[in-house]
PyMOL Python script that loads the backbone (N, CA, C, O; Angstrom):
from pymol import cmd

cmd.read_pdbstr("""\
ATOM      1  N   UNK A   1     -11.231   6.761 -18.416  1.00  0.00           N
ATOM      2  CA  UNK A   1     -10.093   5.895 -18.630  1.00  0.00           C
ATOM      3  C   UNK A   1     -10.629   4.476 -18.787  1.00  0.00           C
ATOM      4  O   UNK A   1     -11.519   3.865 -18.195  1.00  0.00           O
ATOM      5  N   UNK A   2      -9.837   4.165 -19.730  1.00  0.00           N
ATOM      6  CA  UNK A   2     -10.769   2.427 -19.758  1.00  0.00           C
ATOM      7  C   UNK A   2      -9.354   1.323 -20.196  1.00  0.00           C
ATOM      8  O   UNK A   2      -8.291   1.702 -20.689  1.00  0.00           O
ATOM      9  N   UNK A   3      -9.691   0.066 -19.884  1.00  0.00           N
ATOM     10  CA  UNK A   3      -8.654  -1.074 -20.418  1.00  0.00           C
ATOM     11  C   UNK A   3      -9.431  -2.178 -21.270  1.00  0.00           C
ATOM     12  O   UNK A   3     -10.649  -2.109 -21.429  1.00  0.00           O
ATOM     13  N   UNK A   4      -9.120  -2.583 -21.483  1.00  0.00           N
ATOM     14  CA  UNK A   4      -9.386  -3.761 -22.556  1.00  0.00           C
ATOM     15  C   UNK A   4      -8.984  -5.581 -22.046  1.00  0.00           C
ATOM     16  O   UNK A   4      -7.925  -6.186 -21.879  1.00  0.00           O
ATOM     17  N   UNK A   5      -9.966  -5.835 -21.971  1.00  0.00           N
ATOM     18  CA  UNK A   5      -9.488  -7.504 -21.305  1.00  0.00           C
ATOM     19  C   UNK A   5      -9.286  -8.265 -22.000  1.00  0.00           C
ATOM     20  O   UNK A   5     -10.264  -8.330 -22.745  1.00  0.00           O
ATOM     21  N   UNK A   6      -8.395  -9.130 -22.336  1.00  0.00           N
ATOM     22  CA  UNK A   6      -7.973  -9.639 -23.310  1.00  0.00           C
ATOM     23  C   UNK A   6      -8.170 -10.784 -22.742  1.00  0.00           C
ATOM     24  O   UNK A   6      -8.381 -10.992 -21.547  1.00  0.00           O
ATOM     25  N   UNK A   7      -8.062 -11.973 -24.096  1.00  0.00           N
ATOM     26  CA  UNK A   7      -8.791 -13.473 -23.799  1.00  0.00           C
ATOM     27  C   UNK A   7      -8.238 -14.158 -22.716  1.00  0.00           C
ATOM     28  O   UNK A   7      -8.707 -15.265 -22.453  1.00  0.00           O
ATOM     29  N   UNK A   8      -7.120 -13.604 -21.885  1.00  0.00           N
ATOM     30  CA  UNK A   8      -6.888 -14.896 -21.096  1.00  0.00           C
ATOM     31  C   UNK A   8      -7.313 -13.603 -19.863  1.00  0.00           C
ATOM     32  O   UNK A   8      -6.555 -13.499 -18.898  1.00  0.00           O
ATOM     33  N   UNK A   9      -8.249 -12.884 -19.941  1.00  0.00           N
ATOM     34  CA  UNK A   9      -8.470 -12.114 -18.980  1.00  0.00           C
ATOM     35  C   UNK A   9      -7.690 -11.358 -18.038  1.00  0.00           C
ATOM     36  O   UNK A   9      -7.741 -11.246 -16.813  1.00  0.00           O
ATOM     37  N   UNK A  10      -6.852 -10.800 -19.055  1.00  0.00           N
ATOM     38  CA  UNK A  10      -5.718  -9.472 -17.825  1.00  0.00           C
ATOM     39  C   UNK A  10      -5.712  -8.523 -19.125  1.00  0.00           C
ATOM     40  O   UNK A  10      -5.879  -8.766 -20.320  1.00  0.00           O
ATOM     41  N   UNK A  11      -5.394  -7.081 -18.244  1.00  0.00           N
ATOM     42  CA  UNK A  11      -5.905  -6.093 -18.401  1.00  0.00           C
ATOM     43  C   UNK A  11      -4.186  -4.969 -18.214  1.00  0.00           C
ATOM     44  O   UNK A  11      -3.555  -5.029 -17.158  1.00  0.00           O
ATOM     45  N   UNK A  12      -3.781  -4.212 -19.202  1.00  0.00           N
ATOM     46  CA  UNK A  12      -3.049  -3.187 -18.651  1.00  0.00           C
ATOM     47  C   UNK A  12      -3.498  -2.437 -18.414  1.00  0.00           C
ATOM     48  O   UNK A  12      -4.339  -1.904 -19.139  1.00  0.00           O
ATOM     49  N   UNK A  13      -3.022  -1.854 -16.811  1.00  0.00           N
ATOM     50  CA  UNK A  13      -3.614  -0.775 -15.961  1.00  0.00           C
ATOM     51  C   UNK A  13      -2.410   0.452 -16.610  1.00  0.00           C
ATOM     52  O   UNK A  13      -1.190   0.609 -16.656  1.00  0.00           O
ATOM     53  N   UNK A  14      -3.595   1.103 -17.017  1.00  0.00           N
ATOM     54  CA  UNK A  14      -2.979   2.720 -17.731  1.00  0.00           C
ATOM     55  C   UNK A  14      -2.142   3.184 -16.935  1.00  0.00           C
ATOM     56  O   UNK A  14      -2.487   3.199 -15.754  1.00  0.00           O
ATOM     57  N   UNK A  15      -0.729   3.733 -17.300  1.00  0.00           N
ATOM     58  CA  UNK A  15       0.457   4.201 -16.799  1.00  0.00           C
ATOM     59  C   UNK A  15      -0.146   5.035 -16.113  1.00  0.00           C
ATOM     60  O   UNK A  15       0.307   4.780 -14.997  1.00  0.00           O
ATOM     61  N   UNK A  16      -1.201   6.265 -15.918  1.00  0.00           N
ATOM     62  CA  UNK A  16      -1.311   7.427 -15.061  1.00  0.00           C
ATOM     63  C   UNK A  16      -1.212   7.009 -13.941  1.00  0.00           C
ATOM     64  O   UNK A  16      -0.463   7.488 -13.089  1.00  0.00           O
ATOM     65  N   UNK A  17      -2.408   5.479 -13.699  1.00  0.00           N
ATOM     66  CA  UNK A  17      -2.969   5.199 -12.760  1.00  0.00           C
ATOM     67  C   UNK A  17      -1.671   4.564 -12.196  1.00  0.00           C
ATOM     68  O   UNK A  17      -1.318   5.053 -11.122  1.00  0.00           O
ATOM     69  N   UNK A  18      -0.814   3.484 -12.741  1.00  0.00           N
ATOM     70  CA  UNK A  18       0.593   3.058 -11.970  1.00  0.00           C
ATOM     71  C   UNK A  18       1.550   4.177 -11.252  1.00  0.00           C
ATOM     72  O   UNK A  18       2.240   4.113 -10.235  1.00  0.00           O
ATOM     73  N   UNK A  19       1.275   5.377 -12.330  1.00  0.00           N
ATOM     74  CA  UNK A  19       2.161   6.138 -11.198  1.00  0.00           C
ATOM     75  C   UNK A  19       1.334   6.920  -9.753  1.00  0.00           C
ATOM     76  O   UNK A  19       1.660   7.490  -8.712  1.00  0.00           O
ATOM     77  N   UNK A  20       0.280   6.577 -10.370  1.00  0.00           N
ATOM     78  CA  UNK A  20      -0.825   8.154  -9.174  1.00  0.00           C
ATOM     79  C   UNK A  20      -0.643   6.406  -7.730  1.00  0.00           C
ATOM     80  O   UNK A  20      -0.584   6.558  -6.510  1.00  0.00           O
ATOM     81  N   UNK A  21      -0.609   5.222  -8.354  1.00  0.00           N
ATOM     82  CA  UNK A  21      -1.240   4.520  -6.714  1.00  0.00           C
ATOM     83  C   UNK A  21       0.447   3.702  -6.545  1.00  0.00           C
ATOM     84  O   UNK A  21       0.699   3.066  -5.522  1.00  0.00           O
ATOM     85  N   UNK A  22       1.506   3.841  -7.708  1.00  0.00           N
ATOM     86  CA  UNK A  22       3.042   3.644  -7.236  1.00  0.00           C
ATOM     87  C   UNK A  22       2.655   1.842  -7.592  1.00  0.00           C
ATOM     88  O   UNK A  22       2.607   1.170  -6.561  1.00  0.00           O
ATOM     89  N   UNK A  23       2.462   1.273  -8.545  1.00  0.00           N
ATOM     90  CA  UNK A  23       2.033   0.011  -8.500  1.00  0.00           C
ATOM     91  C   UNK A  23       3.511  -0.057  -9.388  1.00  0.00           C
ATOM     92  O   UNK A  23       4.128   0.689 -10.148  1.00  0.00           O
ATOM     93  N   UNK A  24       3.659  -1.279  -8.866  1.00  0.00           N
ATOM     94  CA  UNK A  24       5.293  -2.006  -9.765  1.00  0.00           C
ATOM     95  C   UNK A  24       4.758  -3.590  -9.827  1.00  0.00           C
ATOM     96  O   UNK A  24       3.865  -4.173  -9.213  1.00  0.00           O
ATOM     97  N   UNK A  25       5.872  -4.092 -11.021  1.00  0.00           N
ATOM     98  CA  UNK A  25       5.930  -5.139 -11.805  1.00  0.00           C
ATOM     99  C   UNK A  25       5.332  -6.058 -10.485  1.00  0.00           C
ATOM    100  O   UNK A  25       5.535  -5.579  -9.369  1.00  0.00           O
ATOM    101  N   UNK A  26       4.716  -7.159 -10.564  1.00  0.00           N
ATOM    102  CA  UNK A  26       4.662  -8.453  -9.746  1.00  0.00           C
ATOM    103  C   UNK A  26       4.161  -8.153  -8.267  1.00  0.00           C
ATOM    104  O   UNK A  26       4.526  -8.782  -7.274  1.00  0.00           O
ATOM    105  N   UNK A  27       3.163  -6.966  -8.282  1.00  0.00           N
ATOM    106  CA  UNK A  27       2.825  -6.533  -6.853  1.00  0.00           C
ATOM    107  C   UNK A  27       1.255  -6.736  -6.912  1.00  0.00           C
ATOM    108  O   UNK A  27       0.617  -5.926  -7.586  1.00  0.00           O
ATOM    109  N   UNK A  28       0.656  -7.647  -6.328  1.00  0.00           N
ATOM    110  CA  UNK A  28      -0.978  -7.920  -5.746  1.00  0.00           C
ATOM    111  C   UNK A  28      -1.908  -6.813  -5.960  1.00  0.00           C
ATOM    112  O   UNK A  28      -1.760  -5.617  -5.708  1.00  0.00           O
ATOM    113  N   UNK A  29      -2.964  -7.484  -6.509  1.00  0.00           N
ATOM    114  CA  UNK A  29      -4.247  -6.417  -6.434  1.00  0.00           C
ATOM    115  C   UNK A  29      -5.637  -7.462  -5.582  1.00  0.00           C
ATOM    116  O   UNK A  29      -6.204  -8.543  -5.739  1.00  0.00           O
ATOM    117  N   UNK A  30      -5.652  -6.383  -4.730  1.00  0.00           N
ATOM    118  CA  UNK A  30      -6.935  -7.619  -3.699  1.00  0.00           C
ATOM    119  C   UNK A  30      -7.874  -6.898  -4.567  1.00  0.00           C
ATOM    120  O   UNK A  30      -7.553  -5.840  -5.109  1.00  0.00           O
ATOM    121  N   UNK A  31      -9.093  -7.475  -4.721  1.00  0.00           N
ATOM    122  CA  UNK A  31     -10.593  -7.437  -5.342  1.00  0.00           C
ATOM    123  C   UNK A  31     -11.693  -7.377  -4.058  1.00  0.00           C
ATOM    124  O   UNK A  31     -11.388  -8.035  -3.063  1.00  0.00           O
ATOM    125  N   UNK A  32     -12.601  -6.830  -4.045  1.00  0.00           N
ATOM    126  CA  UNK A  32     -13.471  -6.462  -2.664  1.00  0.00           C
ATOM    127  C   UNK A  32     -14.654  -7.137  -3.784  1.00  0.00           C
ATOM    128  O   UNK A  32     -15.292  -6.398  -4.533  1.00  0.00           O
ATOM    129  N   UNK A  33     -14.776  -8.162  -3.776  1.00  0.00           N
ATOM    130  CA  UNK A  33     -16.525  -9.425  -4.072  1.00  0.00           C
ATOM    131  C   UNK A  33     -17.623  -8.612  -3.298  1.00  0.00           C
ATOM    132  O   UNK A  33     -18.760  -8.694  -3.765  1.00  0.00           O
ATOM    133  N   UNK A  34     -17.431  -7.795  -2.116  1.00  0.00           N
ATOM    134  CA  UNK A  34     -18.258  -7.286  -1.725  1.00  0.00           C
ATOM    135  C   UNK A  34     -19.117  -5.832  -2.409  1.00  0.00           C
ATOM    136  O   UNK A  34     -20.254  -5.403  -2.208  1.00  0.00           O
ATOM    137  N   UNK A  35     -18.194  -5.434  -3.125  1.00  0.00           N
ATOM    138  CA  UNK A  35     -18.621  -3.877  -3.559  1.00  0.00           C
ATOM    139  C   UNK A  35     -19.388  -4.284  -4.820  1.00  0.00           C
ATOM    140  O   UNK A  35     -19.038  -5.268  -5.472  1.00  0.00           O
ATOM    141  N   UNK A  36     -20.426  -3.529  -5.157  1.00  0.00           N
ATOM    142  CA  UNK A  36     -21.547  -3.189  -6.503  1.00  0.00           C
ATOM    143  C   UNK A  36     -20.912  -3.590  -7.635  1.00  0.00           C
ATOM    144  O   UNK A  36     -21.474  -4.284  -8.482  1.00  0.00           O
ATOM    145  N   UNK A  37     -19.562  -3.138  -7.742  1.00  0.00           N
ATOM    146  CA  UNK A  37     -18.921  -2.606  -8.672  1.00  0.00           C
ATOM    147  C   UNK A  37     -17.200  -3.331  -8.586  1.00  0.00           C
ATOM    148  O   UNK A  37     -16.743  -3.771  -7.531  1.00  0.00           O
ATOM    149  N   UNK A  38     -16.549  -3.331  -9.703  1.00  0.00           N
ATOM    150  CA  UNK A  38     -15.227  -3.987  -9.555  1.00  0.00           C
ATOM    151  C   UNK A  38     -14.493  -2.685  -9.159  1.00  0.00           C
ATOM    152  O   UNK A  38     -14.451  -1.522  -9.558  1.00  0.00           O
ATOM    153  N   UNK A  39     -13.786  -3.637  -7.922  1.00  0.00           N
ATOM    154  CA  UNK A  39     -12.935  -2.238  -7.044  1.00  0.00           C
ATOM    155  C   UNK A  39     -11.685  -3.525  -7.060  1.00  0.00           C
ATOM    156  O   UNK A  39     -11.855  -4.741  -6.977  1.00  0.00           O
ATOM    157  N   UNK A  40     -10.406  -2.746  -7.200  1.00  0.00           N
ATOM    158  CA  UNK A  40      -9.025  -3.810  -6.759  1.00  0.00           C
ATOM    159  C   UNK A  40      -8.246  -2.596  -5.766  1.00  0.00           C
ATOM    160  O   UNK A  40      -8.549  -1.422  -5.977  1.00  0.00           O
ATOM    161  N   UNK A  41      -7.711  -2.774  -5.192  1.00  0.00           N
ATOM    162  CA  UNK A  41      -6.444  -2.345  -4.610  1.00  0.00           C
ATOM    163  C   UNK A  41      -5.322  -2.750  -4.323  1.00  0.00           C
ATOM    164  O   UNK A  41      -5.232  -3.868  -3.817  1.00  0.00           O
ATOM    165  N   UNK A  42      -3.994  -1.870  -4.589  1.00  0.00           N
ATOM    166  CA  UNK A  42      -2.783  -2.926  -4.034  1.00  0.00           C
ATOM    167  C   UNK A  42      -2.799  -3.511  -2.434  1.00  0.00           C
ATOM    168  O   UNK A  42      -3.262  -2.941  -1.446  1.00  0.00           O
ATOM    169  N   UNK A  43      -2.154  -4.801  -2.510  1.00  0.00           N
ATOM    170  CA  UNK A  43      -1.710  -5.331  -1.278  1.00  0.00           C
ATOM    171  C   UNK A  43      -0.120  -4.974  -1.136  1.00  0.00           C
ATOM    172  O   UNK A  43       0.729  -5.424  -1.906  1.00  0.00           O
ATOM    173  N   UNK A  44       0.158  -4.104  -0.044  1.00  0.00           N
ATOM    174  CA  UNK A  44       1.313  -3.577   0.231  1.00  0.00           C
ATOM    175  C   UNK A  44       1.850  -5.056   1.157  1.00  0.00           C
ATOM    176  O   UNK A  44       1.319  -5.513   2.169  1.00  0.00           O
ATOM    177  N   UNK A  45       2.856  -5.490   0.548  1.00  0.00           N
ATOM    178  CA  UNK A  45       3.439  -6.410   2.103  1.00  0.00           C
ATOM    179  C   UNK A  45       4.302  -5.892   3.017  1.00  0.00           C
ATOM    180  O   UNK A  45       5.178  -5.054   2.803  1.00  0.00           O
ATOM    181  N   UNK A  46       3.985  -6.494   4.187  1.00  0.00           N
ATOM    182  CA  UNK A  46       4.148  -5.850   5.640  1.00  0.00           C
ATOM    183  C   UNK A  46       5.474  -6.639   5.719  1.00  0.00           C
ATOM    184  O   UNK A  46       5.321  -7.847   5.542  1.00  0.00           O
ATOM    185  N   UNK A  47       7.309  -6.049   6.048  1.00  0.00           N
ATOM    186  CA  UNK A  47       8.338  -6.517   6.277  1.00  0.00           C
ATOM    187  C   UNK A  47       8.571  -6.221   7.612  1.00  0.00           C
ATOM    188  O   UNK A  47       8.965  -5.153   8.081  1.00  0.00           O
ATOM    189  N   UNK A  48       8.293  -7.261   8.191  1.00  0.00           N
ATOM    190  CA  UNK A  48       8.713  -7.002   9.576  1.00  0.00           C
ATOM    191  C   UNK A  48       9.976  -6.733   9.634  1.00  0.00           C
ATOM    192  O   UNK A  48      10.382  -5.646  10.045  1.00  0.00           O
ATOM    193  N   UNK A  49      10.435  -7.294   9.397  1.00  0.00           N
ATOM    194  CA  UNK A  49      12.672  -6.954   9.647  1.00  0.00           C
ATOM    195  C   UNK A  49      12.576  -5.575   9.193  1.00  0.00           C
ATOM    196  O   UNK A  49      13.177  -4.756   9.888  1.00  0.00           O
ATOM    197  N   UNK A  50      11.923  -5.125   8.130  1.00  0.00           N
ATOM    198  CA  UNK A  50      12.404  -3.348   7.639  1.00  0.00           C
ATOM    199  C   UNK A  50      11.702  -2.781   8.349  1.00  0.00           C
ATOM    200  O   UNK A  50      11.980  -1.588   8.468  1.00  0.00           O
ATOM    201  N   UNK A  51      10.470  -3.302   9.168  1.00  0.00           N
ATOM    202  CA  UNK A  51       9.559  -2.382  10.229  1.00  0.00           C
ATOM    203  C   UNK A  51      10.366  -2.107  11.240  1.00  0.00           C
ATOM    204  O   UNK A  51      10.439  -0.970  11.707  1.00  0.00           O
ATOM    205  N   UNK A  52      11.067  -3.129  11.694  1.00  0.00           N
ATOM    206  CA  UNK A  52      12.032  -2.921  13.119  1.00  0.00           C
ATOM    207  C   UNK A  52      13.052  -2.147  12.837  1.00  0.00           C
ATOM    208  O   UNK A  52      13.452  -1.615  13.873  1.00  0.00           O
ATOM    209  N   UNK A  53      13.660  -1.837  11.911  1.00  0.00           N
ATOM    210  CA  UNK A  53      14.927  -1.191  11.310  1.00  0.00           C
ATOM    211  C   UNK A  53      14.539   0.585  11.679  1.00  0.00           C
ATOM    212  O   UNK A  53      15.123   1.504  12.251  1.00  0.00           O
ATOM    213  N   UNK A  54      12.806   0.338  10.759  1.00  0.00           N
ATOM    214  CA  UNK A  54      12.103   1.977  11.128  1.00  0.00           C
ATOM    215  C   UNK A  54      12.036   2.348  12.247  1.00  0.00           C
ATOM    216  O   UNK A  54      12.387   3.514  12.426  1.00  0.00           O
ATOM    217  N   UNK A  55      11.734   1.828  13.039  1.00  0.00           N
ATOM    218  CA  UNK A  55      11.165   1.994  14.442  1.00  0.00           C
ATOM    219  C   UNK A  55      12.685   1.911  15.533  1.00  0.00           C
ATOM    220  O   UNK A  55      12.568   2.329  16.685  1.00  0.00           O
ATOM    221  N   UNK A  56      13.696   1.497  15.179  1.00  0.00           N
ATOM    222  CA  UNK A  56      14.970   1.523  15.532  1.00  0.00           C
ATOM    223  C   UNK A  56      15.435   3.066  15.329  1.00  0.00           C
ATOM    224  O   UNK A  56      15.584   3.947  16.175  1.00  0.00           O
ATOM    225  N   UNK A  57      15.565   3.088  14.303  1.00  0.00           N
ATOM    226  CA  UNK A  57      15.497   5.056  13.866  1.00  0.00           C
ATOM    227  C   UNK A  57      14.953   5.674  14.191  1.00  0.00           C
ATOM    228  O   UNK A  57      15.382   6.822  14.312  1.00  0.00           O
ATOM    229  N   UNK A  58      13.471   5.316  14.605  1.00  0.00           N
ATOM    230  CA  UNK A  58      12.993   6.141  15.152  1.00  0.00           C
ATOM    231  C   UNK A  58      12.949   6.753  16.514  1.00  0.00           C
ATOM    232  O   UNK A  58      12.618   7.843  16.979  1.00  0.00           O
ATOM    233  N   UNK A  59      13.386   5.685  16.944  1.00  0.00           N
ATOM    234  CA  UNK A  59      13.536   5.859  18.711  1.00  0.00           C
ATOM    235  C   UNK A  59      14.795   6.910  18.777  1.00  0.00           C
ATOM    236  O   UNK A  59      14.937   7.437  19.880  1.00  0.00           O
ATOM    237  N   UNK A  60      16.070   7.430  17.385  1.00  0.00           N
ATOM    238  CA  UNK A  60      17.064   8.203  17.981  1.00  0.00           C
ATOM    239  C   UNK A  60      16.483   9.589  18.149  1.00  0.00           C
ATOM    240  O   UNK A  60      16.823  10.391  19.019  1.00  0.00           O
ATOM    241  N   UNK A  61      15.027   9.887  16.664  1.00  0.00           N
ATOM    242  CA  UNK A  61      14.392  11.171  16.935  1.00  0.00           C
ATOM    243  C   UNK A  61      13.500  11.242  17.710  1.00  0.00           C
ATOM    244  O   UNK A  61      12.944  12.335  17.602  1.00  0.00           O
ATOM    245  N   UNK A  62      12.904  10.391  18.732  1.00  0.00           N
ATOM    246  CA  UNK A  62      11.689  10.262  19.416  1.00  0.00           C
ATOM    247  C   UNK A  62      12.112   9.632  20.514  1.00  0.00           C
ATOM    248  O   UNK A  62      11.274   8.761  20.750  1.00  0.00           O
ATOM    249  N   UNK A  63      13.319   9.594  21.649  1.00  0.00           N
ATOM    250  CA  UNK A  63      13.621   8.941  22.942  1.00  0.00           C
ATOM    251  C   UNK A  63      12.578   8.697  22.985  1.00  0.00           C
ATOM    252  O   UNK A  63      12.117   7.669  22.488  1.00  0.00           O
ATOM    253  N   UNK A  64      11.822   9.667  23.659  1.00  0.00           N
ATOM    254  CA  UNK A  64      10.745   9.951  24.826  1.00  0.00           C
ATOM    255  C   UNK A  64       9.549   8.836  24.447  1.00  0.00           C
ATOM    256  O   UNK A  64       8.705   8.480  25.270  1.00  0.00           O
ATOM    257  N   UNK A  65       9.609   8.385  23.186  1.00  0.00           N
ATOM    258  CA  UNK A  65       8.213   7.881  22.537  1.00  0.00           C
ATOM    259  C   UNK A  65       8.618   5.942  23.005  1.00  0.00           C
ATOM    260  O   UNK A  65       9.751   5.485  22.855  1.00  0.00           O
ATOM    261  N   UNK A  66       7.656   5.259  23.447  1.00  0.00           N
ATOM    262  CA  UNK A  66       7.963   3.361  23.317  1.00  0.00           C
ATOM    263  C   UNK A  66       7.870   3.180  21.773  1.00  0.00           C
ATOM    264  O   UNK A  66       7.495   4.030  20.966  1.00  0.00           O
ATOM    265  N   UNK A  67       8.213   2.126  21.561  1.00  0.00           N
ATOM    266  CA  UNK A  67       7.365   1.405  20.024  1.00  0.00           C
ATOM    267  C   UNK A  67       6.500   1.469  20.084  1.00  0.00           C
ATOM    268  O   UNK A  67       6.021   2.011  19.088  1.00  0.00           O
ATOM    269  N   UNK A  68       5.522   1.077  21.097  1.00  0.00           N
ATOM    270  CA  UNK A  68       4.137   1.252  20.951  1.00  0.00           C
ATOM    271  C   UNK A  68       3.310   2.698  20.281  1.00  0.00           C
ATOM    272  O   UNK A  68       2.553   2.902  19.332  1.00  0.00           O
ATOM    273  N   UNK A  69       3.896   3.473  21.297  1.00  0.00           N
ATOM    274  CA  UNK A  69       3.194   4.681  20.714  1.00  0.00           C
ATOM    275  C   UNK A  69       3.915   5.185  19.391  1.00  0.00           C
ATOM    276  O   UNK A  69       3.280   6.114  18.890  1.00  0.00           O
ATOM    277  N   UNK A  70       5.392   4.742  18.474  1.00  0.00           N
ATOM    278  CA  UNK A  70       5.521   5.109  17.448  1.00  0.00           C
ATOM    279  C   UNK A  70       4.285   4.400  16.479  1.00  0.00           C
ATOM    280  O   UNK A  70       3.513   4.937  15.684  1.00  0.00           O
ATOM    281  N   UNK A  71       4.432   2.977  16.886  1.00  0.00           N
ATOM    282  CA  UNK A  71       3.550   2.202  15.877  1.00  0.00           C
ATOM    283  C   UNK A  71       2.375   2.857  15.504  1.00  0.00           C
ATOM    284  O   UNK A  71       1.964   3.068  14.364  1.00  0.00           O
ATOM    285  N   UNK A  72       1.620   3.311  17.120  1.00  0.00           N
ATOM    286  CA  UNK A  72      -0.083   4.148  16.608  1.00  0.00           C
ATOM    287  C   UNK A  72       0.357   5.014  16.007  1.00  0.00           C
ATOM    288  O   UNK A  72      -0.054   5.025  14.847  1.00  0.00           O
ATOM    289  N   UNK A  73       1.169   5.944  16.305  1.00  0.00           N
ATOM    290  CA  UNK A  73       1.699   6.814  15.063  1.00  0.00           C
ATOM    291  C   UNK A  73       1.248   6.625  13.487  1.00  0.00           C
ATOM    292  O   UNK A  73       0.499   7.293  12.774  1.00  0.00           O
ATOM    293  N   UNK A  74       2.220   5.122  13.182  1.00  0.00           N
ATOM    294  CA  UNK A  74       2.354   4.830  11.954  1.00  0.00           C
ATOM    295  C   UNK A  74       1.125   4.489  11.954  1.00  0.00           C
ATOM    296  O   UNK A  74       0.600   4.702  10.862  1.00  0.00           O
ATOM    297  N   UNK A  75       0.531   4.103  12.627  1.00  0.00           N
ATOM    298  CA  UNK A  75      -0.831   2.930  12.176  1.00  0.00           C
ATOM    299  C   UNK A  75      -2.251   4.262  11.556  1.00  0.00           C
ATOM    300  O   UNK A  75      -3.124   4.266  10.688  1.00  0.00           O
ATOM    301  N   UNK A  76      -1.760   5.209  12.610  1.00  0.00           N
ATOM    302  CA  UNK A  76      -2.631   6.576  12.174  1.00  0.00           C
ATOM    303  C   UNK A  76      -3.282   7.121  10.475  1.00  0.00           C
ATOM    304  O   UNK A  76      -4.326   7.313   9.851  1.00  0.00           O
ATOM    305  N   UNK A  77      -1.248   7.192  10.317  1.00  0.00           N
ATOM    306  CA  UNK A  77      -1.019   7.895   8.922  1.00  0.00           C
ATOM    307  C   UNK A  77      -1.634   6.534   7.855  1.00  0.00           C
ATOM    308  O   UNK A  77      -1.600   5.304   7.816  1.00  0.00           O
ATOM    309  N   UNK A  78      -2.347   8.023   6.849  1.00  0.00           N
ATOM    310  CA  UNK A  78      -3.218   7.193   5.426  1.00  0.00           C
ATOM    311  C   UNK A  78      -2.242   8.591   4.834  1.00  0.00           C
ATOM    312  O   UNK A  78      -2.039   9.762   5.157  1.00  0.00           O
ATOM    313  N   UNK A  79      -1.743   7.447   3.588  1.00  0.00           N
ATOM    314  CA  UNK A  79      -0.384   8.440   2.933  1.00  0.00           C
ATOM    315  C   UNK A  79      -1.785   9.077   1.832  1.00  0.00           C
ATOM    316  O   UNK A  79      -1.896  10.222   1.392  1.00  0.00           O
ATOM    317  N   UNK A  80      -2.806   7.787   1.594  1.00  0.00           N
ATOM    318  CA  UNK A  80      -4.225   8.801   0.569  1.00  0.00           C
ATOM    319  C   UNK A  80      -4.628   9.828   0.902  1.00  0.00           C
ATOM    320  O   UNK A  80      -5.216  10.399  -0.016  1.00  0.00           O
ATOM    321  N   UNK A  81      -4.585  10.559   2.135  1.00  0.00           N
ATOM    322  CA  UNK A  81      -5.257  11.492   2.511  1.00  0.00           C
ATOM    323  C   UNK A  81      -4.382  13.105   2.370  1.00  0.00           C
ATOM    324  O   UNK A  81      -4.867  14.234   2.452  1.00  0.00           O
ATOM    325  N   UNK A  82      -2.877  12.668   2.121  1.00  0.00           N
ATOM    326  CA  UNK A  82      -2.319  13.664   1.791  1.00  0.00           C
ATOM    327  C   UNK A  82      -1.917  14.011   0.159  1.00  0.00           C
ATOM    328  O   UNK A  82      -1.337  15.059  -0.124  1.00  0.00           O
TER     329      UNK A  82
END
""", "prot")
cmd.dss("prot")
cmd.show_as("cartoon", "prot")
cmd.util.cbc("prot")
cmd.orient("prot")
């Protein structure tokens, strides 16, 4: 798969790849300066107000559980690995 950089240097990222990593209009790609090779990934932003909303819901299926231990929960799950 390849893109083409055009003179003011941006690039369309091939539709497969928008749908396989869920990338939408006006959403961040961090760059890792550290790797061999050009690597980007999205930056997901973190909504606290919709985090508390989750974790509100969650406490009706999980009494027994604090926030705390839902959070390690969440903090666990890599949605890549499934």
């Amino acid at each position: 798969m390849q893109a083409t950089l055009s003179s003011k240097y941006q690039i369309t990222i091939p539709a497969q790849l928008r749908r396989k990593f869920r990338l939408k209009p006006g959403m961040k790609l961090v760059f890792d300066e550290q790797a061999p090779d050009l690597r980007a990934q999205p930056q997901y932003d973190f909504d606290v107000e919709a985090m508390r909303g989750v974790l509100g819901a969650a406490k009706a299926f999980m009494p027994d559980k604090s926030a705390e231990a839902v959070l390690t929960m969440v903090r666990g799950y890599d949605r890549r690995k499934q």
